[in-house]
Every structure is written in structure tokens, then in C-alpha cells.
C-alpha positions in Angstrom: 9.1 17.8 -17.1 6.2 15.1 -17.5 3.0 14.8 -15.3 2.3 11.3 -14.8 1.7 8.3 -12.4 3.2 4.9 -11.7 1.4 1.8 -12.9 3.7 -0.9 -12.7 7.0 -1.8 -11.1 9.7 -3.6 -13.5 11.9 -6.4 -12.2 15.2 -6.9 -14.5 17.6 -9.6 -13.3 19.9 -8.7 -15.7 20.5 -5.1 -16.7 23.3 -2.6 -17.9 25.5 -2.1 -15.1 24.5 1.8 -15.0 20.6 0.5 -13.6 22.6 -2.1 -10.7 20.7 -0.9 -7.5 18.2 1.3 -9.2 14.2 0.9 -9.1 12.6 0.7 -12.4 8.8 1.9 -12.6 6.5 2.2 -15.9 4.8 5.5 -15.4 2.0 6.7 -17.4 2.2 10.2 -18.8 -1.0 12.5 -17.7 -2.4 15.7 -18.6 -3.0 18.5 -16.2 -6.3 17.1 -15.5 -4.8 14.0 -14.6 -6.2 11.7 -17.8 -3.3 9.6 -19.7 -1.7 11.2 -22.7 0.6 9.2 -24.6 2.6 5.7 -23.7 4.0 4.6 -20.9 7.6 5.5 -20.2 10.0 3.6 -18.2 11.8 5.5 -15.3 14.3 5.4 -12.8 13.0 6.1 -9.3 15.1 8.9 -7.9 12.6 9.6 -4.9 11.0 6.0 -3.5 7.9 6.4 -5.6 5.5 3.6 -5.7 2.7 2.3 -7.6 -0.5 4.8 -7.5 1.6 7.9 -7.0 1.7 10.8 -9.6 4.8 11.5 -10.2 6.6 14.4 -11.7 9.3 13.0 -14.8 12.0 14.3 -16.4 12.7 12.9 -19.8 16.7 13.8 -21.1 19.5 12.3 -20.2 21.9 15.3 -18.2 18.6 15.5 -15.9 17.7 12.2 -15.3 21.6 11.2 -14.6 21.7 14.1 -12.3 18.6 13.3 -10.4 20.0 9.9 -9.7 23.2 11.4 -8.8 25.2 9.9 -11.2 27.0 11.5 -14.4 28.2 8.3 -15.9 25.1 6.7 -16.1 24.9 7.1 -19.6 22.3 4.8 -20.2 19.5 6.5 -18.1 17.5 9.2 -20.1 14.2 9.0 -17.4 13.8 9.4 -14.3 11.6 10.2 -11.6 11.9 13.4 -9.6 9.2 14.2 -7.5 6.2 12.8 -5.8 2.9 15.2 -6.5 0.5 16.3 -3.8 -2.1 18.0 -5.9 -2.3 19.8 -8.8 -4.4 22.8 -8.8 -6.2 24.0 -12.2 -8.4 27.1 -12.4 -11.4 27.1 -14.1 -11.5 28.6 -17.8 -14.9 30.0 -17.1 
């Protein structure tokens, strides 16, 4: 699972048949202390994320299709999966 927050929305009107009806969003990996780490990835939204919410990602194929509910969406490797609240860190000190 990724850490990471929604920057964008992504309009497509035309797509593989497999992302018909689905949201795209570009979400911006994070590290635990919520700065960016690595490129933006885009995602399917499987919980009505929006733009300014950190997100929680998952990046393979079986767990992205099953967060969306679908098997045969073959096509979809990344989806979102949950909205954050917080994320708590303790101190190394």
C-alpha cells in the first residue's frame, strides 16, 4: 500500500472499456511524514476521493480490480482504497 494524496482529477473521453464509469485521479505518493516521494501515479477512485485528500493506494492489479469490484478489469493495476484521517508518527527521540 502507498501513502499519498490527490492533486488532480483526469477527464478521458475516450478510454478502455474496463475504466467506463470509473473516476480517474493523479495522486502523489507521500512519505509517512506526508512530503512527496516519487511520481505521480494515476488511480482509480474506489472510495469518492477528491482533490486535497490523502489517500491510501494500492498499486497491483488483483487488488486494485478487487477494490473496484471488478475481476475482469484487466486493465486497472491502481486504485484507490481509503481516505486517511491522520497519520500518527512517534518521535525517534
Amino acid at each position: 500500500m502507498i501513502l499519498g494524496q490527490v492533486v488532480a482529477s483526469v477527464v478521458s473521453t475516450e478510454k478502455h472499456a474496463h475504466y467506463k464509469g470509473l473516476k480517474l485521479l493523479m495522486v502523489q505518493p507521500l512519505d509517512a511524514r506526508g512530503q512527496p516521494k516519487g511520481k505521480p501515479l494515476l488511480a482509480v477512485d474506489g472510495v469518492q476521493a477528491g482533490i486535497g485528500d490523502r489517500v491510501i493506494l494500492v498499486d497491483e492489479g488483483g487488488s486494485a480490480r478487487a477494490v473496484i469490484g471488478d475481476e475482469s478489469a484487466v486493465t486497472v493495476r491502481t486504485a484507490i482504497c481509503g481516505i486517511v484521517d491522520r497519520v500518527d508518527i512517534e518521535d525517534e527521540e
